[in-house]
C-alpha positions, 0 to 999 in steps of 0.5 A: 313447103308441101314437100317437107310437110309431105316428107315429114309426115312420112318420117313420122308414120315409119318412126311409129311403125317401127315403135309399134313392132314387138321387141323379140330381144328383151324375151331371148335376154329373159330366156338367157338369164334363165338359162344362165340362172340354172346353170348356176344352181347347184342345188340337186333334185330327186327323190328320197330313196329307202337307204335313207336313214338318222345320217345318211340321205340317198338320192335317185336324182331327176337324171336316174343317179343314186347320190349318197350324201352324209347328214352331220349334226354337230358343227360348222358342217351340220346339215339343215333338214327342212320338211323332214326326211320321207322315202318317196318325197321329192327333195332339193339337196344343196351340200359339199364334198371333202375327201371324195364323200358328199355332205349335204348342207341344206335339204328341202323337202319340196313334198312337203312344201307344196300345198296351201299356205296362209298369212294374215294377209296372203293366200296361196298354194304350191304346186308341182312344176313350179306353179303358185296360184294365188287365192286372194283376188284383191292382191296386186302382185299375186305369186305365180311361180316358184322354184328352189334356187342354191336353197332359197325359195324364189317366189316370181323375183322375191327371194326368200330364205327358209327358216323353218318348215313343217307339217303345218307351218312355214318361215320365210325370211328375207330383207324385209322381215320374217313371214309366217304362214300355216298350212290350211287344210 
């Protein structure tokens, strides 16, 4: 009888031990999807350079290449400019070709973007390298980190379409509703 206690005392000490041990698979697994995500974006990241004009868009990508893309007005294919257009600003350009000529669908201007942003209810601030910091202490899930993924604006795991973006005010919309916030200076 004291050896299957003793025996059983000892199953039970490994089988916590062995529970204790941090779990390295679910961190390669979040790497991976992250991974696997940016491969999957096909937004274009750079800068907005001086050919740019009312119908043309010049890129100087993030890998040194100059991107000439067209910015139709009219149409299915009409381009989306969101933030406006500014040499020297960083921008995210999601677009098609057709015929070997490049046409930009979406264009973010991620320049514009950043900065401090408020609701009623929210307080936050964009920052370059995908940073969020959040400036309301009682929030339970404060945002901490953004990127532009396929046009969209991944806050954390939040997705969010933006409908409108300006000097001073910004649209976010998703499944839950449309959110507004203005830029505090």
């Amino acid at each position: 009888m004291k050896k299957i206690i003793f025996l059983m005392v000892i199953v039970l000490t490994v089988a916590v031990v062995n529970g204790c041990k941090p779990k390295k698979a679910s961190n390669n697994q979040s790497t991976n999807e992250t991974t696997q995500m940016d491969q999957n974006d096909t937004t274009s990241y750079g800068i907005c350079g001086e050919g740019t004009s009312m119908h043309h868009l010049e890129l100087i990508t993030d890998m040194g290449d100059t991107l000439h893309y067209t910015l139709l007005d009219d149409g299915p294919d009409s381009a989306v400019v969101l933030g406006g257009l500014l040499c020297g600003d960083r921008l995210a350009v999601i677009g098609h070709k057709v015929d070997g000529e490049s046409y930009a669908d979406c264009v973010i201007n991620l320049t514009t973007l950043q900065g401090k942003w408020v609701s009623i209810d929210k307080q936050f601030e964009i920052l370059e390298g995908g940073v969020v910091k959040s400036n309301v202490k009682a929030e339970q899930n404060p945002w901490t980190e953004w990127k532009i993924y396929n046009g969209q604006l991944l806050l954390n795991r939040d997705t969010f379409a933006i409908d409108n973006l300006g000097a001073d005010s910004l649209y976010l919309e998703n499944k839950v509703g449309i959110f507004a916030y203005h830029r505090l200076q």
